[in-house]
BARO-812487 format. One record per atom (N, C-alpha, C, CB): x negated, y, z negated. Coordinates in steps of 0.2 Angstrom, whole numbers. Atoms other than C-alpha are relative to their C-alpha. Glycine has a CB too. Layout:
BEGIN
{X:X, Y:Y, Z:Z}
...
//
This chain:
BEGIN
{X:-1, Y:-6, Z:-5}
{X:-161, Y:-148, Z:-285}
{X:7, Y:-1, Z:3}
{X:-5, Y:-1, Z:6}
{X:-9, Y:2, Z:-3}
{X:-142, Y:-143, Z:-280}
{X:-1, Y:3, Z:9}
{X:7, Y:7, Z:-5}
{X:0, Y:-3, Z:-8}
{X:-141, Y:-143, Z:-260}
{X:7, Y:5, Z:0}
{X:1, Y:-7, Z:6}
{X:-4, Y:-5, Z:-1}
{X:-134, Y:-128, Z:-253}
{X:5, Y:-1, Z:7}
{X:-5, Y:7, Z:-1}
{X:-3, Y:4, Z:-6}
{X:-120, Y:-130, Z:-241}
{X:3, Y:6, Z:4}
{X:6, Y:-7, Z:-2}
{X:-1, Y:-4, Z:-4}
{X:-117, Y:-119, Z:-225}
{X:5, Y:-2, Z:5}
{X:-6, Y:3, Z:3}
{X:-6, Y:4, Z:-6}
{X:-103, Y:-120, Z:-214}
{X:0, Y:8, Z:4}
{X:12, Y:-4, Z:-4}
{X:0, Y:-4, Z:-9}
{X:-105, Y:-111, Z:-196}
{X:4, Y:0, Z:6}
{X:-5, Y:-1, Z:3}
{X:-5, Y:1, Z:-7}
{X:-91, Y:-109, Z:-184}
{X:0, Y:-10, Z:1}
{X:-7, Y:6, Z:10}
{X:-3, Y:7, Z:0}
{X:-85, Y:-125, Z:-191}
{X:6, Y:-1, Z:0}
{X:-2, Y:-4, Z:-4}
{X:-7, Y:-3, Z:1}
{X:-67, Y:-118, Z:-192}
{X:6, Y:-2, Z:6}
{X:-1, Y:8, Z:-1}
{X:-6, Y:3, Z:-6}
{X:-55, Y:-126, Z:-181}
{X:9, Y:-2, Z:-1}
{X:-3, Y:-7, Z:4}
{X:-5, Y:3, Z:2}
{X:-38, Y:-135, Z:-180}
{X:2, Y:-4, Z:3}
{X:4, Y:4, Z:-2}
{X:0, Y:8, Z:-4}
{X:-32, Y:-152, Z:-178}
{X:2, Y:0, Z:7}
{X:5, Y:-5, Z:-3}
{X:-2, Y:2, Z:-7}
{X:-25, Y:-147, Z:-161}
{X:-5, Y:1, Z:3}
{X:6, Y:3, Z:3}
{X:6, Y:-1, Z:-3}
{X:-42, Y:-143, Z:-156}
{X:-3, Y:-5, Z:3}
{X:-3, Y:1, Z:-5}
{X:2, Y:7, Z:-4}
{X:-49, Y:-156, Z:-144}
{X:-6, Y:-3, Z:-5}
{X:-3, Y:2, Z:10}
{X:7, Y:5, Z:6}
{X:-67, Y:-158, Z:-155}
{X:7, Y:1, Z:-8}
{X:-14, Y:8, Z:-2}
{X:-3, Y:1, Z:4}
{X:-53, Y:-157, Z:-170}
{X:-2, Y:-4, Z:-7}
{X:3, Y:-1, Z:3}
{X:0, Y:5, Z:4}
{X:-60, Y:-165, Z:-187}
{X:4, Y:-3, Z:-4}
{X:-3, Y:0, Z:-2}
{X:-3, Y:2, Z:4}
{X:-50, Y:-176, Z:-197}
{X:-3, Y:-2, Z:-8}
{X:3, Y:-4, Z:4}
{X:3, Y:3, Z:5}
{X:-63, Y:-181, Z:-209}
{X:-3, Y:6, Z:-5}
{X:-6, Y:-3, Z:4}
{X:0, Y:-5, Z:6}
{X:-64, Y:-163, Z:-217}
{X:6, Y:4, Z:-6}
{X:-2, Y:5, Z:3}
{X:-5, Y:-4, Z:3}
{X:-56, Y:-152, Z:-229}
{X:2, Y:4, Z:3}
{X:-1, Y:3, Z:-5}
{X:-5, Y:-4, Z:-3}
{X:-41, Y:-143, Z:-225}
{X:-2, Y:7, Z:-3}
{X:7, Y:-3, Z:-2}
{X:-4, Y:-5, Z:3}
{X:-35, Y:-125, Z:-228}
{X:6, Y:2, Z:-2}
{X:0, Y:3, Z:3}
{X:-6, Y:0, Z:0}
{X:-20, Y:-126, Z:-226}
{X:4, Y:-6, Z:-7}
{X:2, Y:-1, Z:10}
{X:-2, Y:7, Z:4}
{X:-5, Y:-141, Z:-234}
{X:-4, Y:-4, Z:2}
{X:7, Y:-3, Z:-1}
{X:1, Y:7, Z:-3}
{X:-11, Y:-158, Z:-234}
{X:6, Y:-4, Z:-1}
{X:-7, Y:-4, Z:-4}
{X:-5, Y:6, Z:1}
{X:1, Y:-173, Z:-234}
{X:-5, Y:-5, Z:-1}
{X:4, Y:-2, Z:6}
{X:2, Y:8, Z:3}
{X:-3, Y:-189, Z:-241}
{X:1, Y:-5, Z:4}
{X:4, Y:-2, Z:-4}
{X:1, Y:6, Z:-1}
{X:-6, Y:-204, Z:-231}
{X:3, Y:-8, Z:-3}
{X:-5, Y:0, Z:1}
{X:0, Y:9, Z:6}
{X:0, Y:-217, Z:-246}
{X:-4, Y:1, Z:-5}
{X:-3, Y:-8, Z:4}
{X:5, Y:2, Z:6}
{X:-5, Y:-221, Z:-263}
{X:-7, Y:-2, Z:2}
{X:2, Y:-6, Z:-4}
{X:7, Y:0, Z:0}
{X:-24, Y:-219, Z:-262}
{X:-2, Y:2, Z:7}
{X:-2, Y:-7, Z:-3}
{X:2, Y:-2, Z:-3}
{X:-25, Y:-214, Z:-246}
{X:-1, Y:8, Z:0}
{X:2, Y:-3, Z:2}
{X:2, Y:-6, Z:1}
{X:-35, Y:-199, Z:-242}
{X:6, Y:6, Z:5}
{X:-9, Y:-1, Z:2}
{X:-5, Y:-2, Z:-5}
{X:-25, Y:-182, Z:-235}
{X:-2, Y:2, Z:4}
{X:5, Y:5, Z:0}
{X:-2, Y:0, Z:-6}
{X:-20, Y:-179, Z:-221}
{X:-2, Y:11, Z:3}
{X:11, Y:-4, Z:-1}
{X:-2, Y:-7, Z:-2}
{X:-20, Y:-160, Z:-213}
{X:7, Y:1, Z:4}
{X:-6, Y:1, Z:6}
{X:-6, Y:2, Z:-5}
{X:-5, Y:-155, Z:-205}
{X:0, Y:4, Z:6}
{X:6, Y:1, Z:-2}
{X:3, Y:-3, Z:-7}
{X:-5, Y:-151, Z:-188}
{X:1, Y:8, Z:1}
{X:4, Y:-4, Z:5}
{X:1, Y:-7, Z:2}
{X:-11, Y:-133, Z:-185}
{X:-2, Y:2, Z:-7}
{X:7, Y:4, Z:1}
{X:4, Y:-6, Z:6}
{X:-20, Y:-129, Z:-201}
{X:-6, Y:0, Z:3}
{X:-1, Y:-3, Z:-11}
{X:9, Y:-3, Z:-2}
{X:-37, Y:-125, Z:-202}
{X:-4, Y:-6, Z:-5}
{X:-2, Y:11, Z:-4}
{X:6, Y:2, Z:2}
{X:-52, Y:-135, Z:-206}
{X:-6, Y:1, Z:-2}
{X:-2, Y:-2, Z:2}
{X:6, Y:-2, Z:-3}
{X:-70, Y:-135, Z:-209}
{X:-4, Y:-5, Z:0}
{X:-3, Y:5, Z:-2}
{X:3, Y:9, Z:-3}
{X:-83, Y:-147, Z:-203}
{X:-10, Y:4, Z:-4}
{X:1, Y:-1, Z:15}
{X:6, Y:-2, Z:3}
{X:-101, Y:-145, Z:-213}
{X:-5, Y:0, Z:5}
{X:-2, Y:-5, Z:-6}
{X:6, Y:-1, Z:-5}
{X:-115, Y:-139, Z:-200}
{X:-6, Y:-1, Z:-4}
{X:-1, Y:7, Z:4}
{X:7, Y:0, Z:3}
{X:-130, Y:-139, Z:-213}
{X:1, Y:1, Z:-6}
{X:-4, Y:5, Z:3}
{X:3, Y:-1, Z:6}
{X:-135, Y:-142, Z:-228}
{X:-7, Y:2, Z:-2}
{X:1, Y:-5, Z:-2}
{X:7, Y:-2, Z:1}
{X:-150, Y:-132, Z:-233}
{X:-5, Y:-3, Z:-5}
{X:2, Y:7, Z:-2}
{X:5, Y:4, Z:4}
{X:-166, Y:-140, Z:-240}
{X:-3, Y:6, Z:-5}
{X:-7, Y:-4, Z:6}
{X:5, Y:-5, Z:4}
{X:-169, Y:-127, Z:-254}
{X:6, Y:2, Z:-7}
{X:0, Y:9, Z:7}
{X:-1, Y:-2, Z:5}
{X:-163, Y:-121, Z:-272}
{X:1, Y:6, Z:1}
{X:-3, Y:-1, Z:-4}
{X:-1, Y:-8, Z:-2}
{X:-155, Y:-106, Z:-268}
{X:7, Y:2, Z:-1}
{X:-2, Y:3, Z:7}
{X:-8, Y:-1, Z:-6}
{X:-140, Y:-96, Z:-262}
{X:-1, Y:5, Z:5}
{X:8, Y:4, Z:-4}
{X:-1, Y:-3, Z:-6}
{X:-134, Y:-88, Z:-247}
{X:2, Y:8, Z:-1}
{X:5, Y:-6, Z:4}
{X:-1, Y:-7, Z:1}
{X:-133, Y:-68, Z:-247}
{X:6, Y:1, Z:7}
{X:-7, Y:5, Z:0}
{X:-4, Y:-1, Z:-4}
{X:-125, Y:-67, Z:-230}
{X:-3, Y:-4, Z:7}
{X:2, Y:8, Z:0}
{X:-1, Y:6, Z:-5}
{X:-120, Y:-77, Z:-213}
{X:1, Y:6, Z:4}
{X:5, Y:-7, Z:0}
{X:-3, Y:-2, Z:-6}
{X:-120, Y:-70, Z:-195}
{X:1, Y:-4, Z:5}
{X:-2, Y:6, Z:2}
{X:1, Y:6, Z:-6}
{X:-115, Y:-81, Z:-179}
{X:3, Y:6, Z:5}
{X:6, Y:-8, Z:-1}
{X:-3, Y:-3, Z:-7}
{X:-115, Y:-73, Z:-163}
{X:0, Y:-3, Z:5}
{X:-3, Y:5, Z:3}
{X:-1, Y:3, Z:-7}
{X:-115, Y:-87, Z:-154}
{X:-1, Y:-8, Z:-3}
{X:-6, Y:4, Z:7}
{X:0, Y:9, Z:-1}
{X:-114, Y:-108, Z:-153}
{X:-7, Y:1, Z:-3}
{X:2, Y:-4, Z:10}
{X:6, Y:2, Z:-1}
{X:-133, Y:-108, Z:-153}
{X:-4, Y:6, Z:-2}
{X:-1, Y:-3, Z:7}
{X:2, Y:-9, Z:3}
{X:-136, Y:-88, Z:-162}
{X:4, Y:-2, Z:-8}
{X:4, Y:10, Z:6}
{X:-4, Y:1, Z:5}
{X:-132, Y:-92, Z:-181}
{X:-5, Y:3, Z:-4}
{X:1, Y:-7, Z:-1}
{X:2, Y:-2, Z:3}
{X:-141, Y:-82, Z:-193}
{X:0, Y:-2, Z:-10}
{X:1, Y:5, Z:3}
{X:-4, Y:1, Z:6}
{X:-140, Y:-84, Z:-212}
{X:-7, Y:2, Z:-4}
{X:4, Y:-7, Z:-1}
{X:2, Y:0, Z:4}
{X:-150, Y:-75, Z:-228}
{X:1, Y:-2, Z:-6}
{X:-2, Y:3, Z:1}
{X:0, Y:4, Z:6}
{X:-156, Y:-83, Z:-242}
{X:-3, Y:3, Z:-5}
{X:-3, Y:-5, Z:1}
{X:5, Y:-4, Z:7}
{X:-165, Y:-81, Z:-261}
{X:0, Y:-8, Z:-2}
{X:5, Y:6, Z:-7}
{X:2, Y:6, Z:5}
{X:-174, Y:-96, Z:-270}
{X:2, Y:1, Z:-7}
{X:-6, Y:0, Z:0}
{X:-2, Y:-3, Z:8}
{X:-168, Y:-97, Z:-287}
{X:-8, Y:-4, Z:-4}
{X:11, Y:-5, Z:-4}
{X:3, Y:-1, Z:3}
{X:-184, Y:-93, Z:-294}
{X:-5, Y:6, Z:-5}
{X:-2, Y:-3, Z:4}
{X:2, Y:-4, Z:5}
{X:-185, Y:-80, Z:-303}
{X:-2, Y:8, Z:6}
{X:-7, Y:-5, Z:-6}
{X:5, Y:-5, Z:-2}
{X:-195, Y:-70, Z:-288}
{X:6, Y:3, Z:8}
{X:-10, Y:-7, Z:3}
{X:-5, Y:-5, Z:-5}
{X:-186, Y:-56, Z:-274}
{X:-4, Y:-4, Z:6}
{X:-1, Y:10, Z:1}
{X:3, Y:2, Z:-6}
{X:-192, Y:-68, Z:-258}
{X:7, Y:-3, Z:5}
{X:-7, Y:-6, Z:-1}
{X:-4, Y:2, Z:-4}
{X:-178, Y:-68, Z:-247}
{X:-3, Y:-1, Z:6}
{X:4, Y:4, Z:1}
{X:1, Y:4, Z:-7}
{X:-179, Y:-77, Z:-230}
{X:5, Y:-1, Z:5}
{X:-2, Y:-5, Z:-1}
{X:-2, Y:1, Z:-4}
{X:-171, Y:-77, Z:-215}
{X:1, Y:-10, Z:3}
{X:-4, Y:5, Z:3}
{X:-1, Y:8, Z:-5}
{X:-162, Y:-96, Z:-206}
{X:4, Y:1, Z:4}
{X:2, Y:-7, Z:-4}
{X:-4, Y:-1, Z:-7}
{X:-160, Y:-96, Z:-189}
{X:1, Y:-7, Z:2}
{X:-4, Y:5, Z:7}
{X:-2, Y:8, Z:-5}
{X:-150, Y:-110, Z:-179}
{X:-1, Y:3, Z:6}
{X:9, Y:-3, Z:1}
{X:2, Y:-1, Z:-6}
{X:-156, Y:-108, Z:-162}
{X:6, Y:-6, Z:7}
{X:-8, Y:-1, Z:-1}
{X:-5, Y:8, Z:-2}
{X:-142, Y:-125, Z:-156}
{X:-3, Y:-4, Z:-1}
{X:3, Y:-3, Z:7}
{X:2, Y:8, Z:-1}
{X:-153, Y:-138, Z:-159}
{X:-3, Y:-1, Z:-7}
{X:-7, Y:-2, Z:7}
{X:2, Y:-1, Z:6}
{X:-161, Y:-134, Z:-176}
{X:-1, Y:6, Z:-5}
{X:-4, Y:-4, Z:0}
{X:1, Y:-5, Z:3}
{X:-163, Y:-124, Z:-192}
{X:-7, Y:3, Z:-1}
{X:3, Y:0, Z:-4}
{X:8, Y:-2, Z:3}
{X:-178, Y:-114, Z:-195}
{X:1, Y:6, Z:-5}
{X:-6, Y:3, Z:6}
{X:2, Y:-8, Z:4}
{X:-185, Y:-102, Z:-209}
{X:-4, Y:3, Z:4}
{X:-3, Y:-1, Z:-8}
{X:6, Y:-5, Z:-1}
{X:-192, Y:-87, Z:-207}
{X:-1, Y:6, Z:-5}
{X:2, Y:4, Z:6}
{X:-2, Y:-5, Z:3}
{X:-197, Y:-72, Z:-214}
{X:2, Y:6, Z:3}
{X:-3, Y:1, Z:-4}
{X:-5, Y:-10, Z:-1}
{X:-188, Y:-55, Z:-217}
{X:-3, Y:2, Z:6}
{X:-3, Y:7, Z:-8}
{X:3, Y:-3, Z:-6}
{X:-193, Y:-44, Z:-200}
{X:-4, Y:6, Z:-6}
{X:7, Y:4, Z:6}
{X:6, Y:-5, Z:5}
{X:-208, Y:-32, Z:-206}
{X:4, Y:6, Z:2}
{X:-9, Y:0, Z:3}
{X:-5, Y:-8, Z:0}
{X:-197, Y:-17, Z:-199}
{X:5, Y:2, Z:-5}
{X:4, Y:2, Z:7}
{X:-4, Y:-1, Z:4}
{X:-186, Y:-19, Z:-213}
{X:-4, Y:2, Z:-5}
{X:4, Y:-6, Z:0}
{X:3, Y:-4, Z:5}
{X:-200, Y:-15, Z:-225}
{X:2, Y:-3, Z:-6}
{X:2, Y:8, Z:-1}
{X:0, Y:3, Z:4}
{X:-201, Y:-20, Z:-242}
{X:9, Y:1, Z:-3}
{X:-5, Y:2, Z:-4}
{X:-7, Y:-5, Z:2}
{X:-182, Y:-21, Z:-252}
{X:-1, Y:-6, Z:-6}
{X:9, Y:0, Z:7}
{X:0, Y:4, Z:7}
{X:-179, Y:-29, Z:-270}
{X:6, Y:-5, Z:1}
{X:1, Y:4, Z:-6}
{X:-5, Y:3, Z:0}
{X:-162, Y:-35, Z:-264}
{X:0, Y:-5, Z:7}
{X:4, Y:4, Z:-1}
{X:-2, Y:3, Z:-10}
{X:-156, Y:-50, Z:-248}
{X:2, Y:6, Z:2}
{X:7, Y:-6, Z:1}
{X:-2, Y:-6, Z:-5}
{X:-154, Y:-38, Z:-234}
{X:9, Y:-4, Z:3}
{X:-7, Y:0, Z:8}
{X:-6, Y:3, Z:0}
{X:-135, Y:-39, Z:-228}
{X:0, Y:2, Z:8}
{X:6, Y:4, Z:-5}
{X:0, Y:-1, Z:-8}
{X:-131, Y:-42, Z:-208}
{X:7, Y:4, Z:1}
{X:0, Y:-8, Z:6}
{X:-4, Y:-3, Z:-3}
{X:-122, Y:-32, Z:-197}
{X:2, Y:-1, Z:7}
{X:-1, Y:5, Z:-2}
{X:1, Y:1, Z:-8}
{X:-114, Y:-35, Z:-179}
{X:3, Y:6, Z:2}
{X:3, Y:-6, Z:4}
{X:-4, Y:-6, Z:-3}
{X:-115, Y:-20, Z:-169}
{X:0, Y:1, Z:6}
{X:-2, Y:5, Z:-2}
{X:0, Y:-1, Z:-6}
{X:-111, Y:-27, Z:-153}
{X:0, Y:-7, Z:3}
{X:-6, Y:4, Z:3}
{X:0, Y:7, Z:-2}
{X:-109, Y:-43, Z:-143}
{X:-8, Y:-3, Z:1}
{X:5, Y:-1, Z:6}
{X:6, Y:3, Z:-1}
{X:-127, Y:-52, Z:-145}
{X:-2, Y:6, Z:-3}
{X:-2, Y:-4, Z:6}
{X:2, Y:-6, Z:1}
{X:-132, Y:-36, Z:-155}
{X:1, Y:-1, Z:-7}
{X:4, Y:5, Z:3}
{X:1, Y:-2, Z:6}
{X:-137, Y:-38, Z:-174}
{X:-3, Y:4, Z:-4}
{X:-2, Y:-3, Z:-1}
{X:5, Y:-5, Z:5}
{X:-144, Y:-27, Z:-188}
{X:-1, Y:-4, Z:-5}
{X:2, Y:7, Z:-2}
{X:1, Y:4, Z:6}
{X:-151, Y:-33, Z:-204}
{X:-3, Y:5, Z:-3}
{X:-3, Y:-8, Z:1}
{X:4, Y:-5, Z:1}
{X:-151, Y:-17, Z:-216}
{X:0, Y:-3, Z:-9}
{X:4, Y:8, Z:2}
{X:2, Y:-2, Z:5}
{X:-157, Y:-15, Z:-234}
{X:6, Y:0, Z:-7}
{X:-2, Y:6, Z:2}
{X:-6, Y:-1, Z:6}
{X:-145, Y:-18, Z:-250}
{X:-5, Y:6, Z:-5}
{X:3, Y:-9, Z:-6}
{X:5, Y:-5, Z:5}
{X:-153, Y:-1, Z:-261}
{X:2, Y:2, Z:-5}
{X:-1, Y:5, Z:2}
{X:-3, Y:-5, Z:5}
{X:-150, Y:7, Z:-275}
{X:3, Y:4, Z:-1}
{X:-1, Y:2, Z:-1}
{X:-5, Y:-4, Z:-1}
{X:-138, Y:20, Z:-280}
{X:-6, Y:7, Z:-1}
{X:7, Y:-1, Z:-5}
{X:5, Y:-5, Z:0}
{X:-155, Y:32, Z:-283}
{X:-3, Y:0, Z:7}
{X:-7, Y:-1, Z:-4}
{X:3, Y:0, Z:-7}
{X:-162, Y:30, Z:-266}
{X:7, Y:3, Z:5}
{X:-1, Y:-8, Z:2}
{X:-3, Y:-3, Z:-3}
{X:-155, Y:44, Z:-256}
{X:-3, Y:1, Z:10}
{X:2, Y:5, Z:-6}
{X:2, Y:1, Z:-7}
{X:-165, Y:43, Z:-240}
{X:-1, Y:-3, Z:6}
{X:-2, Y:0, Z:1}
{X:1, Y:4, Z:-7}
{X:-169, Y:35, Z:-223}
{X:-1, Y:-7, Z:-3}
{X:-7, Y:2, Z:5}
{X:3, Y:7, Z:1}
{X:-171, Y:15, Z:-227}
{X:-1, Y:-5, Z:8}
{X:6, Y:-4, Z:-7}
{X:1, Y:4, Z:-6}
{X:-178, Y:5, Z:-215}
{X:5, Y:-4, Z:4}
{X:-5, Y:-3, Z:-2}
{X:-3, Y:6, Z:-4}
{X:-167, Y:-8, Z:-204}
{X:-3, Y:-4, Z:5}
{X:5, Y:3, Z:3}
{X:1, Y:4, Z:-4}
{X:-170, Y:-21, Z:-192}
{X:5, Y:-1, Z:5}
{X:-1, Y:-5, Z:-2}
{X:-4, Y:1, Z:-6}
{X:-161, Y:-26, Z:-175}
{X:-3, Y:-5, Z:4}
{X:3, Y:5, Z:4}
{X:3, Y:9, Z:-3}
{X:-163, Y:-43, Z:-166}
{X:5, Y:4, Z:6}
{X:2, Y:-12, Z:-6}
{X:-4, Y:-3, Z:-4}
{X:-161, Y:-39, Z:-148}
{X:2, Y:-8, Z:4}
{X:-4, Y:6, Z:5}
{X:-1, Y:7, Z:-1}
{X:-157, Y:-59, Z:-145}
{X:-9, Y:-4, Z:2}
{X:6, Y:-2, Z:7}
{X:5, Y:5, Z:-2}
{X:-177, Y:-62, Z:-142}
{X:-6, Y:3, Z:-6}
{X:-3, Y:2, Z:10}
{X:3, Y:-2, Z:5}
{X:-185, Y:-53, Z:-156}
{X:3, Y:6, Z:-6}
{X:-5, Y:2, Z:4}
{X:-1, Y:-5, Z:4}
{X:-185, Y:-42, Z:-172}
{X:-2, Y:7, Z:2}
{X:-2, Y:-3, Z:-6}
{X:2, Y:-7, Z:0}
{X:-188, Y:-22, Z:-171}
{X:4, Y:4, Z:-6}
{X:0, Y:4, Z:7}
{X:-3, Y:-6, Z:5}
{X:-184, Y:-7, Z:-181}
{X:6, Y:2, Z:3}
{X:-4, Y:6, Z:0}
{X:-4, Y:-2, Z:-1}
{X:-168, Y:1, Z:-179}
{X:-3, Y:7, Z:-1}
{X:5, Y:-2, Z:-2}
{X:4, Y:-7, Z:-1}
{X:-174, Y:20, Z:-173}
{X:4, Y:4, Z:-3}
{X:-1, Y:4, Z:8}
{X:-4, Y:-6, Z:3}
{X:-161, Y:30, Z:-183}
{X:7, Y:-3, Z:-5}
{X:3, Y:6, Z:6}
{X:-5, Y:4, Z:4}
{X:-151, Y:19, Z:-196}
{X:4, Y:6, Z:-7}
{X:-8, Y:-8, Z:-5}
{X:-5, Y:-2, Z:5}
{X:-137, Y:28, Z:-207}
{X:-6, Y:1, Z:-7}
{X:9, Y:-6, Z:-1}
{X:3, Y:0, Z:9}
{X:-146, Y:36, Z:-224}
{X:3, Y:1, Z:-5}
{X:-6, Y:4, Z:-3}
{X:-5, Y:0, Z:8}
{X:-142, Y:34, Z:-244}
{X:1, Y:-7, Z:2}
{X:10, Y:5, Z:-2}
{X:-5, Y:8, Z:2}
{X:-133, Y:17, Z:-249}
{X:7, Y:1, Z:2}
{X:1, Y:-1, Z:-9}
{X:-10, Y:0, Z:-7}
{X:-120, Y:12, Z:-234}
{X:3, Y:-4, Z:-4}
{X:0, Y:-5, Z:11}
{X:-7, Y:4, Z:5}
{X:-106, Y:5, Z:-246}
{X:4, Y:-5, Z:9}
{X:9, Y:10, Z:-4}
{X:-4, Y:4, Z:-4}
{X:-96, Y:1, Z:-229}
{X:-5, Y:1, Z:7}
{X:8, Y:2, Z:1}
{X:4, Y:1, Z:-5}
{X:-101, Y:-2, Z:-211}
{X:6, Y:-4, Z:6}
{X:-7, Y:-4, Z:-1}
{X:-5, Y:3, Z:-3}
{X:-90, Y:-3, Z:-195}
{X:-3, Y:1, Z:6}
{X:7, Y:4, Z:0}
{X:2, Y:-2, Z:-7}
{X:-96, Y:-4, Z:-178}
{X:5, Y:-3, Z:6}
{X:-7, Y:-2, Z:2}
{X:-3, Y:2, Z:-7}
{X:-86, Y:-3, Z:-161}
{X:-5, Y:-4, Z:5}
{X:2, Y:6, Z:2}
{X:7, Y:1, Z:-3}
{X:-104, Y:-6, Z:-152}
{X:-4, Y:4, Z:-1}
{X:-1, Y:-1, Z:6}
{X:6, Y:-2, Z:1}
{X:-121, Y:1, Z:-152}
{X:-2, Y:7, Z:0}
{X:-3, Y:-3, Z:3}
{X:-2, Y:-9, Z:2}
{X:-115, Y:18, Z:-151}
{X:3, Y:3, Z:-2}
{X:1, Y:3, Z:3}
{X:-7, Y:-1, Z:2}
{X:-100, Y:19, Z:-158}
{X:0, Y:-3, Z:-8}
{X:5, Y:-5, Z:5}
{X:1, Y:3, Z:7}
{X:-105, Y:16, Z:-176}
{X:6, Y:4, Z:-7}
{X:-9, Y:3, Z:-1}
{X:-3, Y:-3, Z:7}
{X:-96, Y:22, Z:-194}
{X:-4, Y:-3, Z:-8}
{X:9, Y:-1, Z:1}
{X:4, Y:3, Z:8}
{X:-105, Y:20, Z:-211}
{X:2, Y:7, Z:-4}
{X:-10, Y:-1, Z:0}
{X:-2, Y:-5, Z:7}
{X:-96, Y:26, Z:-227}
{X:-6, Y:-2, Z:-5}
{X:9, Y:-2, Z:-5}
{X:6, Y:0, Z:6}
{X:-111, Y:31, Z:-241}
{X:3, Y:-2, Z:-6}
{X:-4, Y:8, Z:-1}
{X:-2, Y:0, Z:6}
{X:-111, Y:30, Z:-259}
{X:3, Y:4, Z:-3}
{X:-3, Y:-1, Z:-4}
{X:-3, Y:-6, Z:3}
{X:-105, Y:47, Z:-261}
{X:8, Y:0, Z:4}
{X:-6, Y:8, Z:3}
{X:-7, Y:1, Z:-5}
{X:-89, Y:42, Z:-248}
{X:-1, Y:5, Z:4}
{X:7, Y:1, Z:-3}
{X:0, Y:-4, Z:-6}
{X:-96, Y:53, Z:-235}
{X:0, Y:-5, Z:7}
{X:-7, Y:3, Z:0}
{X:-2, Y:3, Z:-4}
{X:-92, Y:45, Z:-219}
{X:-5, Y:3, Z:5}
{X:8, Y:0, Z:2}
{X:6, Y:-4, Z:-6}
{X:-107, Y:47, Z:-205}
{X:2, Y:-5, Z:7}
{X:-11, Y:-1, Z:-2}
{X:-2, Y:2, Z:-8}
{X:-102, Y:42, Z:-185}
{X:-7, Y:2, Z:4}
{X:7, Y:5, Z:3}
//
């Protein structure tokens, strides 16, 4: 089994007070000496492994709205469409499944933030599928439907907040 590895608002830089030194870099490294391991240099970027997932799979898409709001869907690599939902809550991960207002979909659903503490989680579809498809929105205490979600196959997706939406279709129609 190949563990799957998730890094969450682990991104910092050594002038960072929590700062790691014990990860990989982004940025140059410098060398400490023959055989010693590098170095970062001061001001790059890091990242620090939050979780390694207990599952044969991959990851479709990560949302973090917060220290202790981490979101992330998944796919078993078994042959079978059963995506699932892993929330961090700050103290541990859990699975879940899909939200039932999202309805059945053949593909991982892809997140979206459309607002501070404001998720959606819509539908990857087809390029035949030209109508309404269901969505989800987590209002930080539960899953529901989203009452009027952009229809067709949203290519892009921009949101200022929860009113203030834009989604370009497959056809490159632009809907506000």
């Amino acid at each position: 089994m190949v563990a799957l590895l998730l890094t969450a608002a682990g991104c910092g830089t050594d002038s960072d007070p929590a700062g790691s030194g014990t990860t990989g870099s982004a940025g140059t490294v410098e060398s400490g000496g023959q055989g010693a391991p590098p170095k970062a240099v001061a001001g790059s970027l890091t990242w620090e492994f939050e979780y390694i997932a207990d599952f044969s799979g991959k990851l479709a898409d990560v949302a973090v709205l917060a220290e202790d709001d981490i979101w992330a869907v998944g796919t078993e690599n078994n042959g079978k469409v059963n995506a699932h939902l892993l929330h961090y809550d700050g103290t541990q991960w859990k699975r879940e499944p899909l939200p039932e207002a999202l309805g059945t979909t053949d593909s991982p659903p892809l997140f979206e933030e459309v607002g501070e503490k404001a998720l959606w989680l819509r539908p990857q579809t087809s390029a035949q599928r030209t109508g309404v498809n269901p969505w989800a929105q987590w209002d930080g205490t539960r899953w529901s439907a989203v009452p009027n979600p952009p229809p067709g196959k949203v290519r892009d997706f921009e949101a200022a907040g929860p009113d203030d939406i834009w989604a370009l279709d497959g056809e490159r129609i632009a809907q506000h």
